[in-house]
C-alpha positions in Angstrom: -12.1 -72.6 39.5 -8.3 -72.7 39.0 -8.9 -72.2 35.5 -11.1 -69.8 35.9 -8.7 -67.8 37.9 -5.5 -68.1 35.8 -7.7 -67.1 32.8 -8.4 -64.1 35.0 -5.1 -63.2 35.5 -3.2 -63.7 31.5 -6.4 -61.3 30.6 -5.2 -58.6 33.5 -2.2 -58.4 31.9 -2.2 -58.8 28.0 -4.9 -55.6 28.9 -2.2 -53.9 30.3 0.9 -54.7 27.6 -1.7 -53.6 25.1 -2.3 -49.8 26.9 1.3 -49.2 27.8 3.0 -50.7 24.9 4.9 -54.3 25.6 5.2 -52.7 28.9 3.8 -54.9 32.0 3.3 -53.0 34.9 2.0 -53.9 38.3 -1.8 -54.2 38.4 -2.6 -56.0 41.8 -2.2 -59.6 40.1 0.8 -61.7 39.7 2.1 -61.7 36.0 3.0 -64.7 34.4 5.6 -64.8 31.5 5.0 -68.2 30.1 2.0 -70.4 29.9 3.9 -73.9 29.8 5.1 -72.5 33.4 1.1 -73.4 34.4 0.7 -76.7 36.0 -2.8 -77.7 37.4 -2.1 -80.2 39.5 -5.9 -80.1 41.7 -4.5 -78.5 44.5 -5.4 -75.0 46.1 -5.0 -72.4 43.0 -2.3 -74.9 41.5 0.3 -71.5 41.4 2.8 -73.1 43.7 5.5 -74.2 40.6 4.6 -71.2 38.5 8.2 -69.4 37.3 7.1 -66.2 38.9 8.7 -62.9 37.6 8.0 -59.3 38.7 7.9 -57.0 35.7 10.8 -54.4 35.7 10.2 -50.8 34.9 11.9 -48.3 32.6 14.0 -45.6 35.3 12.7 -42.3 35.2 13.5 -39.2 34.3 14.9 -38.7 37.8 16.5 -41.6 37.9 18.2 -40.9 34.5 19.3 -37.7 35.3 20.8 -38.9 39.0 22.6 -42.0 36.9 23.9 -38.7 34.1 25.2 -36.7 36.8 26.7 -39.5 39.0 28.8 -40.5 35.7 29.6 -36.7 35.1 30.9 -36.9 38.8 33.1 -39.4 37.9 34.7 -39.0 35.1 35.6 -35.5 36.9 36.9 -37.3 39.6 39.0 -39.3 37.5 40.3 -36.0 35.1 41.5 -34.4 38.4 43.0 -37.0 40.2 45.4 -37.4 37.1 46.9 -34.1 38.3 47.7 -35.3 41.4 49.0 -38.7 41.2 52.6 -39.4 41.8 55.0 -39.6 38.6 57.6 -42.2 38.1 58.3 -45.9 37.8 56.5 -48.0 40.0 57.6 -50.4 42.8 57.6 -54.3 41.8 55.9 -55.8 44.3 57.0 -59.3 43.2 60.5 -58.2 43.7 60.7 -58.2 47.5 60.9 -60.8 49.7 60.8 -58.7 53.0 57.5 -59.3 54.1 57.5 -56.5 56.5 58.7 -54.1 53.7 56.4 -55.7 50.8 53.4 -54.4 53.8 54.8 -51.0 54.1 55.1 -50.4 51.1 51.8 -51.6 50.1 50.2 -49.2 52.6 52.2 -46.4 51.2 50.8 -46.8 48.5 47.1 -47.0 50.1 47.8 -44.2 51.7 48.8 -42.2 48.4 45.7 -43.2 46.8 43.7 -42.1 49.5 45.7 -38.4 49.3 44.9 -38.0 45.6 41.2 -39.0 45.7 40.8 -36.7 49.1 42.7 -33.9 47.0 40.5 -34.4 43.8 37.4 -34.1 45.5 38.1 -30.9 47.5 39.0 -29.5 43.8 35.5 -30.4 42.5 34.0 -28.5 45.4 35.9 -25.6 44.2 33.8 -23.4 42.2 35.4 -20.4 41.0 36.6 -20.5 37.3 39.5 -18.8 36.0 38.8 -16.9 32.4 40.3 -15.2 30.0 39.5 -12.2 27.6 37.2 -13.4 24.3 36.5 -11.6 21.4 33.0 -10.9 19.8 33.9 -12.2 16.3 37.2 -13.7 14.3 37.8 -10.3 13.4 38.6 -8.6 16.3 42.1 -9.4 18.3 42.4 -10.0 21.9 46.0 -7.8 21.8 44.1 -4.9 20.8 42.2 -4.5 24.1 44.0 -1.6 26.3 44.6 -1.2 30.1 42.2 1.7 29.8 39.2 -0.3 28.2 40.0 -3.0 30.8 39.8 -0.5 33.2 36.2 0.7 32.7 34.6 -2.5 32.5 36.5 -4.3 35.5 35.0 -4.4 38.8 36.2 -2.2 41.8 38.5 -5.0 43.1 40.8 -5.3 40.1 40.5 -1.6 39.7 42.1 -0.6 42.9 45.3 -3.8 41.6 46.3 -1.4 38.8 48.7 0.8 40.4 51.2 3.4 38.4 53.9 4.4 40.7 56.0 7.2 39.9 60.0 6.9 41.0 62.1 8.8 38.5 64.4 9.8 41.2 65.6 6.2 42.0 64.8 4.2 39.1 64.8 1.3 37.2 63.3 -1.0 40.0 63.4 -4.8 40.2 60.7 -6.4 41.8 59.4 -9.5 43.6 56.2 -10.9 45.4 55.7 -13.3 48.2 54.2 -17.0 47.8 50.7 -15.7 48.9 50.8 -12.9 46.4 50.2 -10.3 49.3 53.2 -8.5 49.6 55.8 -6.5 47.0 59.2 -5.3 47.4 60.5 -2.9 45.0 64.3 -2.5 44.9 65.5 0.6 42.8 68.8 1.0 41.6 69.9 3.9 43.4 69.1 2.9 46.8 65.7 2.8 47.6 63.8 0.1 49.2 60.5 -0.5 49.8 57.7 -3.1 51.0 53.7 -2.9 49.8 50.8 -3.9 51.3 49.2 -5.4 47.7 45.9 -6.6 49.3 45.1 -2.8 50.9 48.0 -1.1 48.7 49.2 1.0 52.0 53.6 0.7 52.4 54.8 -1.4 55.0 58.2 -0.1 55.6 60.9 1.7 53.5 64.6 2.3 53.2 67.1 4.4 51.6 70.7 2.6 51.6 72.6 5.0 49.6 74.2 2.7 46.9 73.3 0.4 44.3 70.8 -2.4 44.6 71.2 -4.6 41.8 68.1 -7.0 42.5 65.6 -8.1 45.5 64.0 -11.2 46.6 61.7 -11.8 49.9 62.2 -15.0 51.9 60.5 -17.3 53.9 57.9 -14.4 54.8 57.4 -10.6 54.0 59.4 -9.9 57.4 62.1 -10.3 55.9 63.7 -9.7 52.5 67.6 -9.6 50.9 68.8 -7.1 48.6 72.0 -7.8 46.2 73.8 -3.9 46.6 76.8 -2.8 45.7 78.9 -4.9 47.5 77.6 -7.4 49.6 74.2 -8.7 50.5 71.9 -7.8 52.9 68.8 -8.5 54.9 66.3 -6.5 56.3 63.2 -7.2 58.6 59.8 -5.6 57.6 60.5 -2.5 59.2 63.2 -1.9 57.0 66.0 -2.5 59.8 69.4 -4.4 58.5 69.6 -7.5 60.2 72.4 -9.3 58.5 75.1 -8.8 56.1 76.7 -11.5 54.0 80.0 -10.6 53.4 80.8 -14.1 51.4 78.4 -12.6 48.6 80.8 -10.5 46.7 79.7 -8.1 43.9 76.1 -9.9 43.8 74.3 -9.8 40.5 70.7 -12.1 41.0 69.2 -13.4 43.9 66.7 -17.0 44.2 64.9 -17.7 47.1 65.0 -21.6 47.2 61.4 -21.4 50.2 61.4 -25.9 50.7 65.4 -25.3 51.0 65.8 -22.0 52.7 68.3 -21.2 50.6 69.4 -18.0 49.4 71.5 -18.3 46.4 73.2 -15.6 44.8 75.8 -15.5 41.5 78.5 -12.3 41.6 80.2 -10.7 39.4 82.7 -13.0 39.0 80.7 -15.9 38.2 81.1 -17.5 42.0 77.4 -18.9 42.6 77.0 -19.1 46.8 74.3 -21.0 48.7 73.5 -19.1 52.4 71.6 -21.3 55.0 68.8 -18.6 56.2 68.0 -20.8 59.1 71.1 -21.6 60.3 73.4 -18.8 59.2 75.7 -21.6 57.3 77.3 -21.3 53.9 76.4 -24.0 52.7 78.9 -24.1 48.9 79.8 -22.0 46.8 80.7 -22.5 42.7 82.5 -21.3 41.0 81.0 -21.0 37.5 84.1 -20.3 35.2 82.3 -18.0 32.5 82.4 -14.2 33.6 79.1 -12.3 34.8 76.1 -13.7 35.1 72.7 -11.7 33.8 70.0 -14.7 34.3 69.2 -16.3 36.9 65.7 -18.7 37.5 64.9 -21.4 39.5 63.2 -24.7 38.8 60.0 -24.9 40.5 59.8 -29.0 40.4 63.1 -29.3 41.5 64.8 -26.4 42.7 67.4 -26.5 40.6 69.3 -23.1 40.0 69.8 -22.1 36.4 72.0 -19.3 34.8 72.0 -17.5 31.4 75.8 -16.7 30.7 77.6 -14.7 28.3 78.9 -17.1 25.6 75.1 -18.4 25.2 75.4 -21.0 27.6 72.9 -22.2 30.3 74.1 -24.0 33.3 72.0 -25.8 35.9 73.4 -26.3 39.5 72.2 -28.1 42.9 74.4 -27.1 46.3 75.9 -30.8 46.6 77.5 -30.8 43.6 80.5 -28.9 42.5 80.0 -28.7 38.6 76.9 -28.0 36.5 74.3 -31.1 36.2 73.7 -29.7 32.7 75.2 -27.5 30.4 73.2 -25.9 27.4 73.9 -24.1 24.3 71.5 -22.1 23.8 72.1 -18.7 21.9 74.7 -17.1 19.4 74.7 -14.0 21.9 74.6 -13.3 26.2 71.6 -14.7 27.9 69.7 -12.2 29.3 66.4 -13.6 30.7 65.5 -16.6 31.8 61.9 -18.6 32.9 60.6 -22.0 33.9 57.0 -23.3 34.4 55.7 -24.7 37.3 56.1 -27.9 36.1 59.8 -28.1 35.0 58.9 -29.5 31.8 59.9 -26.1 29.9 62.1 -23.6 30.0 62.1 -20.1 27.9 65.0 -18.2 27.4 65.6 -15.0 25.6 69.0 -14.1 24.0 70.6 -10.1 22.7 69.9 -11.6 19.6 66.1 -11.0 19.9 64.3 -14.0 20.0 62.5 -16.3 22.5 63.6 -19.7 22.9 61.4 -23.2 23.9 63.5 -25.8 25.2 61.8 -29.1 26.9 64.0 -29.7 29.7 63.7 -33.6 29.5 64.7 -33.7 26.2 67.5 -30.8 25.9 65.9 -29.7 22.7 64.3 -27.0 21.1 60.9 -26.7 20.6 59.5 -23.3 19.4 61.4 -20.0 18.6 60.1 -16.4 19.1 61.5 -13.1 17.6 60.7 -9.6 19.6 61.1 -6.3 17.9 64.1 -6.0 20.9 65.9 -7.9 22.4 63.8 -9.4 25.9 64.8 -7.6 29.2 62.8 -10.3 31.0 60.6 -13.4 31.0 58.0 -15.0 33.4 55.5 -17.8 33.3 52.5 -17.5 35.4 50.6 -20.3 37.1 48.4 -20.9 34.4 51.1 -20.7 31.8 50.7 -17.3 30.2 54.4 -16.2 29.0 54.7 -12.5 29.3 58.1 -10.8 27.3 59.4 -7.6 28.6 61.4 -6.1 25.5 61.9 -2.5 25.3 59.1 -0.3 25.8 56.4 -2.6 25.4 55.5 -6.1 26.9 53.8 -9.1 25.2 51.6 -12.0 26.6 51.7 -14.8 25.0 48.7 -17.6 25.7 49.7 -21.5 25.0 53.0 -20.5 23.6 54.8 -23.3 25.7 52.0 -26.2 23.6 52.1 -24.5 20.3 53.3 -21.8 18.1 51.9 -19.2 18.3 51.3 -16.4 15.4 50.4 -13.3 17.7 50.4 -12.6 21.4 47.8 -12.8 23.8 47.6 -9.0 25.2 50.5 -6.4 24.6 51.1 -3.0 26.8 53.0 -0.3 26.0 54.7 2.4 28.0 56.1 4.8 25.7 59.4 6.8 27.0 60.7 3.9 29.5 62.2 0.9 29.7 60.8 -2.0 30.7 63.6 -3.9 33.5 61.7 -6.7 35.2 58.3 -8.7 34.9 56.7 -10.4 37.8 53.5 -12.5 37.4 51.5 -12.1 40.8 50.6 -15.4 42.2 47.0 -16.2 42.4 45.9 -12.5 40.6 45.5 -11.6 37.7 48.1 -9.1 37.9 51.4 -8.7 36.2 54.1 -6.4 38.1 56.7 -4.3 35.5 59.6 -2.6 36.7 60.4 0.3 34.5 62.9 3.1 34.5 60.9 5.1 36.0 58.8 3.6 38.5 56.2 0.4 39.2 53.2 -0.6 37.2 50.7 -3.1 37.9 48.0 -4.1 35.0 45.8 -6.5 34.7 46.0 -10.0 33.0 43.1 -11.9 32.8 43.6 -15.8 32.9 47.3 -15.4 34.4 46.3 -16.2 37.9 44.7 -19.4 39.9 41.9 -18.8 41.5 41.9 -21.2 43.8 44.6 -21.8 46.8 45.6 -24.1 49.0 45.7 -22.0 52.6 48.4 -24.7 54.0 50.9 -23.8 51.2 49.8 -20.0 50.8 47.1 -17.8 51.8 47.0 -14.8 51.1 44.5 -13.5 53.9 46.6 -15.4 57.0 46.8 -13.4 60.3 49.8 -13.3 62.4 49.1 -16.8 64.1 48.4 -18.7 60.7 51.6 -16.7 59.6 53.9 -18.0 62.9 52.8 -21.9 62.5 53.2 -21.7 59.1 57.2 -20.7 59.6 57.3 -23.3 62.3 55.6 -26.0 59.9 58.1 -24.8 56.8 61.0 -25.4 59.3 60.0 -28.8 60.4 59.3 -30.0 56.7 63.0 -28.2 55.5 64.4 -30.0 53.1 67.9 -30.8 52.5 70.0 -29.1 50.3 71.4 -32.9 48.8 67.9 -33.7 47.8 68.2 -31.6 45.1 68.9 -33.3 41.5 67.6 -33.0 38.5 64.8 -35.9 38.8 63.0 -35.6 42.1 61.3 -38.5 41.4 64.0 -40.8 42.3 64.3 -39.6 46.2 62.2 -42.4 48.3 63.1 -44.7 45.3 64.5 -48.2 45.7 68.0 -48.6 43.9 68.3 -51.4 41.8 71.7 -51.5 41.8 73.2 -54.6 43.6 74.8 -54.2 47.1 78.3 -55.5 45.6 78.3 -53.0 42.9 77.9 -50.6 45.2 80.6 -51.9 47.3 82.7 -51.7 44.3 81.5 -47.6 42.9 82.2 -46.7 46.9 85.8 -48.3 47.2 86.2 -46.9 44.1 85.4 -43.1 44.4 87.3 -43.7 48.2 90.7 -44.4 46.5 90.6 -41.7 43.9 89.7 -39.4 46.5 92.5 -40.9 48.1 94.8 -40.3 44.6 94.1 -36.9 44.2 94.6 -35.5 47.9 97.1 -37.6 49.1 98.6 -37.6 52.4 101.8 -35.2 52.9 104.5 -35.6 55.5 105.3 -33.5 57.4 108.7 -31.7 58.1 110.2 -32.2 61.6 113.1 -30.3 63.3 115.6 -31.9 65.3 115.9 -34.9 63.9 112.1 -36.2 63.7 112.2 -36.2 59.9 114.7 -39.1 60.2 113.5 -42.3 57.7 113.1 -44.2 60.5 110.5 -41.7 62.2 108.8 -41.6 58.7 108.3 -45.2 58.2 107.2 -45.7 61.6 104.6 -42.9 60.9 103.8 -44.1 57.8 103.1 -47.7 59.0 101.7 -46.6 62.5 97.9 -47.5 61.3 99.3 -50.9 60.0 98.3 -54.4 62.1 101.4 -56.7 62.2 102.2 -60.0 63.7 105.2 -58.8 66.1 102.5 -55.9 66.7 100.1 -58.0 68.1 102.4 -60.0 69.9 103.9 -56.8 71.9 100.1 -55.9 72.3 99.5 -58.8 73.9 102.8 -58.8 76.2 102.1 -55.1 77.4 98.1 -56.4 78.6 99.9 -59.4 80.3 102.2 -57.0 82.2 99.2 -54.3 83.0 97.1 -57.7 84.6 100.1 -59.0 86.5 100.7 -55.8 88.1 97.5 -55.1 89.0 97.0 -58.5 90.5 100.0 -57.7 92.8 98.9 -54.8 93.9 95.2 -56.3 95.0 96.9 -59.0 96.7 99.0 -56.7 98.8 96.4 -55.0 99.6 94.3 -58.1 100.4 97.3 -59.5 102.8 96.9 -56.0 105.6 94.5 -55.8 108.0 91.2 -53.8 107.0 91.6 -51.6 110.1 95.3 -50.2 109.0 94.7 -49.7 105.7 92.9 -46.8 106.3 96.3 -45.7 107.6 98.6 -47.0 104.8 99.4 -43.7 103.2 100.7 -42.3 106.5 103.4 -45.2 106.5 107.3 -44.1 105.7 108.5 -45.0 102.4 111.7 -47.1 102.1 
């Protein structure tokens, strides 16, 4: 009967290899791999030592699709948290003996890991996609498309962003946008002043201050903004009200909003660059640059450092805490007269009277690509997805990828025929590019030049009045220092490697040449104070000497004795009377 029964069973399943093709599947009976395994030993079925083995089956279609998109997922995951992971050199664990300090760090680092995965993953949820213009065939070129043919076939959204404001009367304008995109102040040269609504293009307050505004920047929020005039510079809230003037800005050319800082810097006519505390009112330094008028003037988005375009070709880089420039470029055979850096501080663009476009890589000092315009470039501005737009002469060009490779045409170009264009402003998270001409404001579309996505803790562009109040409150708490800035960011939070001594050694150091180049002068004394012996007794009153100490040491012996004396007097008298002791007749 056993036999009968395993014979039963090998049948069941070479029947069903045979129909499904070396596949075994699960028909009721238990399969068995290898006969040898089979040992009758006369009891029961005699299946108690058989190597039993359940036959596995191929995954699904389901299954391979679910195991397709869960790889997908990942290597998406892992793409985007590269973005956000934290540059530099890492921290050698095996270094530190601190035990405390090793676990801090250690969950630091947890914690940062945790932060980029969390970050990663809210970007996959994000859906929208930003895109730029694409051509039917090879033939046809993307720079040939016009504002009016863009026009027609946008929807009624980007429609109502292309604005062409009309200002003959107080042009050329310089312009600026908030963080959140929302808001644009137009500055023109002969006085006028004004704030827009972008989102529902209605005016939000306007001014007329009678003399020359040379450039405009907002600050922490659209209520209030600073405009370089003739001069001095001035603030004004969003109803258009002066609120302060800064009468230690002389003759001011540029203005930067530093928004992690707030810092307003500003560089004059007379090549002074000035930092102004906006919380606090303070001045913080001010530089004095030694090379005439300035005409350019960026920030560094990474690291806040200020750069300036100057007039012998020059470009100098400056933080607040220190007096001379960090870095100090060549860059053209003419003035500098426009100036951009990308949001990563990697690159830097500058454009020269001698009509081209320079590439630099900032970490390297050296030139990567050159550009030539048919004039020479008014302005230059990157926008957040690294389109490069030119402003020279009448026309402006957009360059795609220009910062990666060279380029042989531009992206998009625009032409206003009869004006000048003054100033180019990439609006942040639109695809919108603001010109100030000389005679007005245009707005036209860029397709591509805007993120779509934003973070509504940094910037949001829809933010009510609350959202609006915390966010100033949260920007004032998380102010940064103005001594934090330098040129490599990445070294703040660092641990020095330098050894304790050597410190010791570069601080005694820097303390007596300080001490060599300001040193102490004596003063002159009437009436016989300026005598040598007053001087050396002055000169050697911080100085610890033996016959010092002794006299020290004599004077608190006299002080103790005395006092003693004094409590024992008072110790002898009767408690009673010497409530009456300072009635008593002096001898």
């Amino acid at each position: 009967n056993n036999c009968n029964c395993i014979d039963h069973i090998m049948v069941e399943v070479e029947d069903s290899v045979a129909a499904e093709g070396d596949q075994v599947e699960d028909v009721g009976f238990i399969s068995v791999d290898r006969a040898d395994d089979v040992v009758d030993d006369g009891a029961g079925l005699g299946l108690e030592r058989l190597s039993r083995k359940r036959a596995r089956k191929e995954p699904t279609k389901e299954e391979k699709r679910l195991e397709l998109r869960k790889e997908i997922r990942e290597e998406m995951l892992t793409s985007a948290m590269k973005k956000y992971e934290r540059k530099g050199k890492k921290v050698k664990m095996h270094k530190i003996k601190d035990q405390k300090v090793r676990a801090e760090i250690e969950q630091h680092i947890e914690d940062a890991k945790e932060a980029v995965e969390s970050a990663a993953r809210a970007e996959i949820l994000l859906t929208e996609q930003e895109g730029f213009l694409e051509t039917e065939n090879e033939m046809e070129k993307t720079y040939k498309f016009t504002q009016r043919q863009i026009q027609e076939s946008a929807d009624m959204g980007t429609r109502s962003r292309m604005l062409n404001l009309e200002l003959t009367d107080y042009a050329p304008y310089r312009i600026n946008w908030t963080k959140n995109g929302r808001y644009m102040v137009l500055g023109g040269k002969r006085g006028h002043l004004s704030v827009i609504d972008a989102l529902r293009n209605t005016p939000k307050c306007e001014a007329f201050v009678q003399e020359t505004v040379r450039d405009v920047a907002f600050l922490h929020s659209q209520e209030m903004f600073a405009a370089a005039q003739k001069k001095h510079v001035y603030i004004y809230d969003e109803h258009g009200a002066e609120v302060h003037r800064l009468k230690s800005h002389i003759r001011p050319d540029r203005l930067q909003y530093l928004p992690y800082h707030f810092l307003l810097a500003s560089i004059g006519h007379g090549g002074w660059l000035k930092y102004q505390d906006v919380s606090t009112g303070d001045l913080i330094s001010e530089h004095r640059t030694k090379l005439g008028p300035c005409g350019a003037m960026v920030q560094n988005p990474a690291n806040a450092v200020v750069c300036l375009g100057h007039g012998n070709g020059t470009v100098s880089m400056w933080s607040p805490s220190v007096n001379k420039p960090l870095v100090k470029m060549f860059c053209h055979g003419g003035p500098v007269r426009a100036m951009a850096v990308d949001r990563s501080g990697h690159e830097m663009v500058t454009g020269g009277l001698d009509g081209r476009v320079h590439i630099w890589d900032v970490r390297m000092y050296k030139k990567v690509f050159s550009y030539v315009t048919p004039r020479a470039p008014s302005s230059l501005d990157i926008s957040q997805r690294g389109l490069l737009a030119v402003g020279c002469g009448f026309q402006v060009q957009i360059w795609k990828d220009a910062l990666k490779t060279k380029q042989q045409s531009p992206y998009m170009r625009h032409a206003i025929p009869g004006q000048e264009i003054q100033d180019v402003k990439f609006r942040p998270y639109e695809d919108i590019l603001g010109l100030g001409t000389t005679k007005g404001v245009q707005t036209i579309a860029i397709p591509g030049a805007g993120v779509a996505n934003y973070d509504a803790f940094e910037a949001n562009p829809f933010q009510n009045s609350k959202q609006q109040r915390e966010q100033v409150v949260h920007s004032l708490l998380e102010k940064i220092q103005p001594e934090m800035i330098v040129l490599d960011p990445t070294l703040i939070g660092g641990v020095d490697p330098t050894p304790m001594a050597v410190q010791e050694q570069e601080r005694k150091a820097a303390e007596e040449e300080a001490k060599r180049l300001n040193p102490k002068k004596a003063k002159h004394r009437m009436r016989g104070r300026n005598k040598t012996g007053n001087k050396l007794r002055a000169k050697n009153i911080n100085i610890i000497t033996e016959e010092k100490e002794k006299y020290r040491e004599k004077l608190e012996k006299q002080e103790k004795e005395a006092k003693k004396k004094k409590d024992d007097e008072l110790a002898k008298g009767n408690a009673g009377t010497m409530v009456y002791q300072r009635f008593k007749r002096k001898k």
